[in-house]
N, C-alpha and C positions, 0 to 999 in steps of 0.2 A: 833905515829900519830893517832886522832882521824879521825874515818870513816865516812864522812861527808853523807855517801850513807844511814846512820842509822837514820838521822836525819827528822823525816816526816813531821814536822811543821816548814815551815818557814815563816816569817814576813818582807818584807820589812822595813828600816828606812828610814824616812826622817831628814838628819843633819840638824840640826836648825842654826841661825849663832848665836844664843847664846848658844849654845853644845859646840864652839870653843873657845880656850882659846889666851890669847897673843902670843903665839909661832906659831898658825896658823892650830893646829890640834885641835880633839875634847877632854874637858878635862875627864880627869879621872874620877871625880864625875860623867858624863850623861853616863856612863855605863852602873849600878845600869837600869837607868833608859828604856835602852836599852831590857837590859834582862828583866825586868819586861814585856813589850812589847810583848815580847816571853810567859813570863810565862800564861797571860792574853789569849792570840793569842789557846795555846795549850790547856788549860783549856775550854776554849768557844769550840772547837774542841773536844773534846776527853767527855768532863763532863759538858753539858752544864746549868746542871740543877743547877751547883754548885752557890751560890748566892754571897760568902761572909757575909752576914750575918747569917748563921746558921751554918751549916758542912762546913766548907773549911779548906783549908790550910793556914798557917803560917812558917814563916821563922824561923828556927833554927842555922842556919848554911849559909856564904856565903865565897864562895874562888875563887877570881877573878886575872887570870893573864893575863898581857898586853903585849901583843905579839910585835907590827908594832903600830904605832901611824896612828888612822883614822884621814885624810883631808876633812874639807869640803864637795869638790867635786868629794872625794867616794862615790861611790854605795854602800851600805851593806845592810845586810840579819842578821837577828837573827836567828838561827835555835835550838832549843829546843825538848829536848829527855827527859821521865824516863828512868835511867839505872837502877834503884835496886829500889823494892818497899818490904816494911817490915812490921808490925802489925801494928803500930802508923807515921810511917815515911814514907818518898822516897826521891830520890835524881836525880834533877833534874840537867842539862845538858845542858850549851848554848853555842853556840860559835858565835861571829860575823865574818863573813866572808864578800869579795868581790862578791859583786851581780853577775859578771861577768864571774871570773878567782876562783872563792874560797878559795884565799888567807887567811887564818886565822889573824886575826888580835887579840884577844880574847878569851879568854873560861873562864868559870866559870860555876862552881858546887853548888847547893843548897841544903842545909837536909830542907826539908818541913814537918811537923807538923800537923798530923790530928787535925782540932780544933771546939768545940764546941763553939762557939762565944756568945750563953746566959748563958754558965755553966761555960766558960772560965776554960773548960780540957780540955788535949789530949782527942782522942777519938780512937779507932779501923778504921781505911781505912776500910770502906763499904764494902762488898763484891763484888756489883755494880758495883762501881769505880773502883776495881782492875780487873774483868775483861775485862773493858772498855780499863783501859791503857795498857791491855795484847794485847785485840786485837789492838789497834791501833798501838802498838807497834813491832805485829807480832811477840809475844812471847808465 
């Protein structure tokens, strides 16, 4: 079981009522869009110089498992961690939980991608940025 006490960035959602699908929960596709939420949320937090258009990160890698079907008029939280940061890589960490009880509803794992967006390469993670995400990370 994931240690939710690890987690330092969290984000409220707001369930839209087009998140919900026929069956009455949120569908599977607004997940994606959930974690992204988080990724956005921790980044602006942690690196906030980071633009998107020059040095950022990109997606390599996504593994998303569906725990509990979100309702509607759930409360949830995204909460978003680095666990492993490497030369060109890290691997990011979300899980959606209940705002209230922390019921996991969610988790997904990302490999994110140092990337130069005008050279379109990997790139080496900054030295900068990896002690940014040490300390925020309390590592």
């Amino acid at each position: 079981m994931l240690s939710q006490s690890t987690f330092k960035s969290i984000v409220p959602v707001q369930i839209r009522f087009s998140d919900v699908d026929l069956l009455g929960h949120v569908s599977n596709t607004q997940y994606q869009n959930y974690f992204d939420l988080g990724k956005v949320d921790y980044f602006r937090k942690v690196i906030p110089e980071m633009d998107f258009n020059g040095l950022c990160v990109v997606g390599a890698s996504v593994k998303i498992d569906y725990i509990k079907p979100v309702f509607m008029q759930t409360q949830i939280v995204v909460k978003t961690r680095i666990s492993a940061i490497g030369n060109k890589s890290m691997t990011l960490e979300h899980l959606i939980s209940d705002a209230t009880s922390d019921e996991i509803y969610s988790v997904c794992s990302v490999v994110l991608v140092c990337f130069n967006v005008k050279d379109q390469l990997s790139y080496p993670i900054p030295e900068e940025w990896r002690k940014k995400i040490l300390n925020f990370e309390g590592a």
